[in-house]
C-alpha positions in Angstrom: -21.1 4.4 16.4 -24.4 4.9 14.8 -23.0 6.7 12.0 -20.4 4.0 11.1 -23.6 1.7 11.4 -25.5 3.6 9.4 -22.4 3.5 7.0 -22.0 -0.7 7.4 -26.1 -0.8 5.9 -25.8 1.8 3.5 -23.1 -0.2 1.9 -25.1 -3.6 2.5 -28.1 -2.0 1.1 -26.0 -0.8 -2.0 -25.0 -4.4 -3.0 -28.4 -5.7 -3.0 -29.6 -2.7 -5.0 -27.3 -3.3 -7.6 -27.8 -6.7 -8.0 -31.7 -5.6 -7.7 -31.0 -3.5 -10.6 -30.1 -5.9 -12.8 -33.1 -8.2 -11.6 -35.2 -5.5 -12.3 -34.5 -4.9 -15.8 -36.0 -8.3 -16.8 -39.3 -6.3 -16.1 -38.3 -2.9 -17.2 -35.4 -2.9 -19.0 -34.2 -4.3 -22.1 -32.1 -7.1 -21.9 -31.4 -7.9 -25.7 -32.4 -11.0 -27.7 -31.5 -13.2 -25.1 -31.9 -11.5 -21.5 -30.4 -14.9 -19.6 -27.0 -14.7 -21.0 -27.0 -10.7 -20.5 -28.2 -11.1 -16.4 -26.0 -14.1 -16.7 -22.8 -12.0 -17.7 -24.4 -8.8 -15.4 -24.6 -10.9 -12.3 -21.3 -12.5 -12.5 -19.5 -9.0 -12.6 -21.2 -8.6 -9.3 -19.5 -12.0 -7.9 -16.4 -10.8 -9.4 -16.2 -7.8 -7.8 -17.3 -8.4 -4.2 -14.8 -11.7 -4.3 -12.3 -9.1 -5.3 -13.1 -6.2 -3.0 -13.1 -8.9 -0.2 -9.6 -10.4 -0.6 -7.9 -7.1 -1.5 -9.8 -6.4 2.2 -7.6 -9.6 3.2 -4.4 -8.2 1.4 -4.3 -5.0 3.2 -4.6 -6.7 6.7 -1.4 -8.6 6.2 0.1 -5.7 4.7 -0.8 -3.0 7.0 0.5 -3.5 10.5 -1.2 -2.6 13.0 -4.2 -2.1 11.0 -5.4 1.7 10.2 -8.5 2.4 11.9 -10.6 2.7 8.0 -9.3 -0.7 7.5 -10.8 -2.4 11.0 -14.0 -0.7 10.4 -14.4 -3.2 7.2 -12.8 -6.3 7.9 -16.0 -7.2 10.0 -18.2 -7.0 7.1 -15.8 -9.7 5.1 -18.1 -12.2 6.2 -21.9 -10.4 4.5 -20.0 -9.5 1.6 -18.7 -12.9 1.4 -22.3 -14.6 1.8 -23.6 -12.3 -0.1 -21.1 -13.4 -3.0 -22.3 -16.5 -3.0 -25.9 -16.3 -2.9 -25.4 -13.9 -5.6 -23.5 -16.5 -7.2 -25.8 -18.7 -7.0 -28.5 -16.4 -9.4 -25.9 -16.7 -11.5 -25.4 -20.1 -12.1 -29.4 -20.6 -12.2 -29.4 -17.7 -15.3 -26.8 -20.1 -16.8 -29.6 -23.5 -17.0 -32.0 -21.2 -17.6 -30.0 -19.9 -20.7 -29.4 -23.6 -21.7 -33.0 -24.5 -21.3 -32.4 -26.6 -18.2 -31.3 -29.3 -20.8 -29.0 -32.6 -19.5 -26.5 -30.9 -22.0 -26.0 -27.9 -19.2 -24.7 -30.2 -16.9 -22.4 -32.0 -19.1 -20.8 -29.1 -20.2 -20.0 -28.3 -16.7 -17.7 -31.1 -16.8 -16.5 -31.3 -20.0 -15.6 -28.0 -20.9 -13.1 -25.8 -19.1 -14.4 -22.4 -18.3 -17.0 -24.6 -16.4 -15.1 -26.6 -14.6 -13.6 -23.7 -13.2 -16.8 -22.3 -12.7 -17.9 -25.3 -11.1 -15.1 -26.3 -8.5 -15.2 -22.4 -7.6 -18.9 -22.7 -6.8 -18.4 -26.1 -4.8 -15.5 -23.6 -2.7 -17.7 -21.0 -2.2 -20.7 -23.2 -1.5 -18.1 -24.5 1.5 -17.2 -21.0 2.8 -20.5 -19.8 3.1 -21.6 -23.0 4.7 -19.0 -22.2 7.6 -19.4 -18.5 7.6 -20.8 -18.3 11.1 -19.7 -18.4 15.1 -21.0 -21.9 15.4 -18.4 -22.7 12.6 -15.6 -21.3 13.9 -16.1 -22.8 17.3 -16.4 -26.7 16.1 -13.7 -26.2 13.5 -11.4 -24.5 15.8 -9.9 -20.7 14.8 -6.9 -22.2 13.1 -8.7 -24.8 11.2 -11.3 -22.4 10.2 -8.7 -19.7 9.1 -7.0 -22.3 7.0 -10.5 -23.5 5.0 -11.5 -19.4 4.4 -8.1 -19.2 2.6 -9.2 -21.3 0.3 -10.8 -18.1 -1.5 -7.6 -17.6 -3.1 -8.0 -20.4 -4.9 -11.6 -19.3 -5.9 -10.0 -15.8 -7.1 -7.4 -17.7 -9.5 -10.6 -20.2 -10.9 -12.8 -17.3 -11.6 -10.3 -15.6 -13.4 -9.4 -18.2 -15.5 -13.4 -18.7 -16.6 -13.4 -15.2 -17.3 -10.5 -15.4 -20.0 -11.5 -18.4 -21.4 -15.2 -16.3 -22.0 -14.4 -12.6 -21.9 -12.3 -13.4 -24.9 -13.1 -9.1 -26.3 -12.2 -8.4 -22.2 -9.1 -10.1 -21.9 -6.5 -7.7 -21.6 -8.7 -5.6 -18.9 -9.0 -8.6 -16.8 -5.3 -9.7 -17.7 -4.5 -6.3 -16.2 -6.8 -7.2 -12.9 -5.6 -10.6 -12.4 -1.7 -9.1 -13.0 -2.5 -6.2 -9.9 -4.2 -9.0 -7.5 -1.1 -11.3 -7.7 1.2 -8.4 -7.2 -0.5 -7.5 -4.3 -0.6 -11.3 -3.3 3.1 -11.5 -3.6 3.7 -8.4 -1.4 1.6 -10.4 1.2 3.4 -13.4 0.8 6.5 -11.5 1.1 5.9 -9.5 4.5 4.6 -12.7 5.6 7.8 -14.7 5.0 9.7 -11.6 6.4 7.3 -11.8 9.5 8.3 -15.2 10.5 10.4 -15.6 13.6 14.2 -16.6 12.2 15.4 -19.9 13.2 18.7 -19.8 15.7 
């Protein structure tokens, strides 16, 4: 037990230090001629990847029946990692004004052009799951309920990807590639699931 504790805070520790890193180099580092965008674009990987890590989490579960023993030791971090992506996120979005110069025009953008809307509705989902990341949540809103509003990541995961190939244009076919291997995995999931289902007399 203490060692898979030990594990659980090593790994919690190891998010924050990266994202530390990057914070870091605005002090020691050099960030380039204009160190917002870079931290902006840094940071963002970050998001990505946790969001990722965290739903392919969610894939396997569904997939994996009964769940390996490696696989329950995780799913109850889902929720830090998850909070964690957002309040990351947030950094994120706050080196994006600070990039535009906190000028009206940075909030215009956000709903005029489309890499930021998607951005933007994305945040707003997040901003909602993180809210309801708790106990206290899950008892007012009911198990069910609260099941149904977490799935909304999904939907978060699709959004995010589409910003990043609107931007990423030199990335695109490494992140093509990513988005391709998430939706296969989501369609084994959906599959198993459909299979799952008790048949109708």
């Amino acid at each position: 037990m203490t060692q898979s504790k030990t594990l659980k805070r090593a790994v919690r520790l190891g998010i924050w230090l990266w994202f530390g890193y990057w914070i870091a180099q605005i002090f020691v580092g050099d960030l380039g001629a204009s160190p917002a965008l870079t931290l902006n674009h840094r940071i963002g990987t970050i998001v990505f990847v946790l969001l990722s890590v965290n739903i392919t989490l969610g894939v396997a579960l569904s997939l994996l029946k009964p769940a390996p023993k490696w696989l329950r030791f995780w799913l109850s971090e889902r929720r830090f990692w998850g909070v964690s992506t957002f309040l990351i996120l947030t950094t994120h979005v706050f080196f994006y004004f600070l990039n535009e110069g906190f000028e009206p025009k940075a909030w215009t953008q956000m709903i005029t052009k489309t890499y930021l809307m998607f951005a933007s509705l994305a945040f707003l989902i997040l901003f909602v799951l993180a809210l309801t990341s708790n106990d206290f949540s899950v008892r007012k809103l009911g198990g069910k309920c609260w099941k149904h509003i977490q799935r909304s990541v999904y939907a978060v995961q699709i959004l995010l990807f589409g910003h990043l190939l609107l931007i990423e244009k030199a990335n695109v076919i490494k992140y093509a590639i990513w988005l391709f291997a998430l939706l296969v995995a989501q369609g084994a999931r959906w599959l198993v699931v459909f299979w799952a289902r008790p048949k109708r007399p």
